[in-house]
N, C-alpha and C positions, 0 to 999 in steps of 0.2 A: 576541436570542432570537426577535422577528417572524418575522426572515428563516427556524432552521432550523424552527418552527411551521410557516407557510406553504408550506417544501417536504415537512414532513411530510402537509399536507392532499395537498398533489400526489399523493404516492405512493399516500397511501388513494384518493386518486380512479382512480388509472389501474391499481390491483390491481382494486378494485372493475370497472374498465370490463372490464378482461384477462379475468375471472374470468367475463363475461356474452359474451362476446365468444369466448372458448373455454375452455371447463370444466375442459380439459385442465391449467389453468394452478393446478387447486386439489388436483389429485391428490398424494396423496403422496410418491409419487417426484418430482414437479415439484418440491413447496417442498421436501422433504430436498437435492433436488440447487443449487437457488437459496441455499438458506443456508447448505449446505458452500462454495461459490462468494461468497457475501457473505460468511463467516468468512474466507477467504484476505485475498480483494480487501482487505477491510477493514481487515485487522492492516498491509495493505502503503499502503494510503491513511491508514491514522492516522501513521505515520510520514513517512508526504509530508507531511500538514499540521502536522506538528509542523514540519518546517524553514519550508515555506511560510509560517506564521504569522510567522519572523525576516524573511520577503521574500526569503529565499532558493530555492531548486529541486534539485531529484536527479533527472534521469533518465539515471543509472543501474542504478536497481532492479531494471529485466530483465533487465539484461547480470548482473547481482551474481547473480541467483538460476538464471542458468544458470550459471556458473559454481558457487555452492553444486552442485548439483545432480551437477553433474560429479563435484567431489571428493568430494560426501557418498557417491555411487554407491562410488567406486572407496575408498571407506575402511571398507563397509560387504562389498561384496561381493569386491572383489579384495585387499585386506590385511588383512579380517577384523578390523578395527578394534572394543572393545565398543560397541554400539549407540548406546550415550547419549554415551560418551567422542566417537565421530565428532560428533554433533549438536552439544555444546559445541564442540567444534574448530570448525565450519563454522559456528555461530554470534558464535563469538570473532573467526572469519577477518570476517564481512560488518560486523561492530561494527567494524575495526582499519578496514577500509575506510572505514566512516563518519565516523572519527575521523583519518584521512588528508585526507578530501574538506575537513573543518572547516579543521583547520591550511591548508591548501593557501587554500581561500579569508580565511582570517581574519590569519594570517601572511606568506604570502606574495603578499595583496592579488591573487588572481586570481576573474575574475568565475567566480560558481556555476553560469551556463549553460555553459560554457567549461572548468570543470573536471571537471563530470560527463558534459557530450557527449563527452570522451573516455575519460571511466569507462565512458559504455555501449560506445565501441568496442573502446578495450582489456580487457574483462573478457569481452565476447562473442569476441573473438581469441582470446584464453587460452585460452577453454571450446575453441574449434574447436582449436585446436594439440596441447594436452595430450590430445586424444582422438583426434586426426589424424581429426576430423570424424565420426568414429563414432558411433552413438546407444550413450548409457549407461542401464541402467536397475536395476530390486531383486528383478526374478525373481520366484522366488513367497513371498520375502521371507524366506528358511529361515537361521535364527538369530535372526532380529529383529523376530518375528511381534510381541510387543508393541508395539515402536515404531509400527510400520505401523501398528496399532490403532488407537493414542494420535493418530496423524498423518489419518487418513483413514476413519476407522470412525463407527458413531455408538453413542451412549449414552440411552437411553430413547428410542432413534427421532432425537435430537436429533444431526446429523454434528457430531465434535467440533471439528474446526475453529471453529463455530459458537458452539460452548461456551468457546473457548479464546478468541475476539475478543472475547464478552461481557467475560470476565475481566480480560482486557488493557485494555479500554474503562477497567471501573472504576477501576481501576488510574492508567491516564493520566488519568480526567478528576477524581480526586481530584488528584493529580501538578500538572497542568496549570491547574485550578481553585481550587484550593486551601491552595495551597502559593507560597512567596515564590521558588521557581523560575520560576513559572507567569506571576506576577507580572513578573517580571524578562523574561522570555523574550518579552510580548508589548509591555511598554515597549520593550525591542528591538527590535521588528517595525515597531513603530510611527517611531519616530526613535532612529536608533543615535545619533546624536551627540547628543542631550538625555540619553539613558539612559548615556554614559560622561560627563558633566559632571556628573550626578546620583550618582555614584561607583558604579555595574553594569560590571562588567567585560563587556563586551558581545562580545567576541573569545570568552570563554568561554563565554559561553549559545551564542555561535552552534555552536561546537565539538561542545557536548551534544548540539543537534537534532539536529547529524549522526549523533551518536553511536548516539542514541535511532533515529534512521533506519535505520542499520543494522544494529541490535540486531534491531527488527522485521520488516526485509528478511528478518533470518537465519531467523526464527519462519517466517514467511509461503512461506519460499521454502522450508523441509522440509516445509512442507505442500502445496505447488504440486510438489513433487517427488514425494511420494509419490503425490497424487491422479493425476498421470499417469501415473508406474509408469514414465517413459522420457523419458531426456533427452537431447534433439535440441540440440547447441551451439549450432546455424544458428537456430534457433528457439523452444528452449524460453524460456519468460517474455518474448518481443516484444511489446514496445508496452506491457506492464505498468506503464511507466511512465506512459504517456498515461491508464491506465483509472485508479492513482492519485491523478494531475491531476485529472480529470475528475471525480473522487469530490470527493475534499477541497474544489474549487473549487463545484460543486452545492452541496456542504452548506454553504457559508456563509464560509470561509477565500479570503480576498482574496488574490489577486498580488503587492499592496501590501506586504501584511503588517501583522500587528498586530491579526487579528481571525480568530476560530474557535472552533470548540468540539468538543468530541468528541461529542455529540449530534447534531451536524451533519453530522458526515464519518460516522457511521454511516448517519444518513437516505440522506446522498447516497449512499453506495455501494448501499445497498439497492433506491434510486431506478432507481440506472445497472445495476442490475444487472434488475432488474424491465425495465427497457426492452430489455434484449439480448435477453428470455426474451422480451418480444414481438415481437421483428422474428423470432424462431427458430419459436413457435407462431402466430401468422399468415401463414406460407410470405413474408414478407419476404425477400429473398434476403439471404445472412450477409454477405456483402461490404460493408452498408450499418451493420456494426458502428462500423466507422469513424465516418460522414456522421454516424452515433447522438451518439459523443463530443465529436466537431467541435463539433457542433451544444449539444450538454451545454454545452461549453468555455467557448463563444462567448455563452450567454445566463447564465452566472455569471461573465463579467467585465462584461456588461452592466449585468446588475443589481446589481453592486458599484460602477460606474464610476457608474449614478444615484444609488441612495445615496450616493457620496461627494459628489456636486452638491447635493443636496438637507444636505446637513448642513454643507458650507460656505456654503450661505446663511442 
């Protein structure tokens, strides 16, 4: 808990400097739009570090939610599918995915970098084929004005996405916390073969993360779909993956596996999120969003690789 305390002082420290540094960073429309944007991020980085916590990875979460994106388009506005009935389909569709990636790794013994580096190619193909590269999008959303609402509006000022991550948070970190899932899931991460000689079916936990990964994806990505209103197969949700990494790993969940917390991966997203908003209000140029992550990456495996020195001695 040190670890996500301390990157929560970070964050107050550099909202604090953002905030004197340019004003602009406290207006209303800034935070509504930073915390509709940390409500996405976030639903899609709790589910990285639910896997990351077994020591396992997914990236393909951006390929998943352009593809969502595609079929939610074409279920809502070209087959006129009902609203919520498409939503569950595209969210059942990224769960089957996430429950594919599991067996795939846990059954048929193939590494997780390796079965999701071609999840993100094959599922960004898909997106580009089935659209013959077309952009898809929801118009001026006419039948499904509620959806759109629920997905990309806000409620007392507060954008629901925002409200929907809080939800989800408690949710997991009762789940995760508090529950003999939880338990199990991080004796997994920690050492698989102590936790299957301790009688954990450890094939099984790993299955769920994914599961729970793509359950989340599916959430995350009807709301990254609406929020842009138009889906590029070529590039809708790129790199999503890395900004999940990059969240989860900030807030306190190791490579390793076997340590995190859902307080953490909120910090952290909010952290990586806060930092985009100021390379964007300081005339930083945006291309150094990247060097932003890298950089995020590179100093939460640092300071997970001291801590582990320091506690093996």
């Amino acid at each position: 808990m040190k670890k996500e305390l301390g990157i929560f002082v970070i964050l107050a420290i550099v909202c604090v400097t953002l905030a004197i540094l340019s004003p602009e960073f406290i207006t209303a429309t800034n935070l509504q739009n930073n915390a509709r944007l940390i409500g996405i991020y976030g639903i899609f980085a709790i589910g990285m570090g639910i896997v990351i916590m077994t020591g396992g990875i997914d990236l393909s979460v951006g390929s998943v939610s352009a593809l969502l994106g595609v079929v939610l388009s074409m279920l809502l506005v070209e087959w006129k599918i009902p609203p919520f009935l498409a939503v569950l389909i595209v969210i059942l569709l990224t769960t089957a995915l996430g429950f594919l990636n599991g067996v795939l790794i846990t059954k048929v013994k193939l590494q997780a970098f390796i079965v999701t580096l071609c999840g993100l190619l094959f599922y960004r193909g898909l997106s580009r084929y089935v659209t013959n590269d077309n952009t898809k999008g929801f118009g001026n959303a006419e039948g499904f004005e509620t959806l759109k609402f629920l997905a990309s509006d806000n409620i007392f000022g507060i954008p629901t996405p925002f409200i929907l991550l809080l939800i989800i948070a408690v949710i997991m970190w009762v789940i995760l916390h508090r529950s003999v899932w939880g338990r199990y899931l991080f004796a997994v991460g920690r050492n698989e073969i102590a936790s299957k000689y301790s009688g954990i079916n450890s094939d099984l936990m790993i299955i769920s993360a994914y599961v729970v990964c793509g359950l989340l994806t599916g959430i995350a990505g009807v709301l990254l779909a609406f929020y842009t209103n138009s889906i590029s197969p070529s590039s809708h949700g790129n790199s999503y993956e890395l900004y999940a990494v990059a969240a989860a790993v900030l807030g306190g969940c190791s490579l390793r596996g076997g340590t995190g917390s859902i307080f953490g991966i909120l910090v952290g997203t909010a952290l990586l999120q806060v930092l985009r908003n100021l390379v964007n209000l300081l005339g930083i140029p945006s291309s150094l969003d990247f060097a932003v992550m890298g950089v995020v990456i590179m100093l939460g495996v640092l300071a997970d690789q001291l801590l582990q020195g320091k506690r093996q001695k």
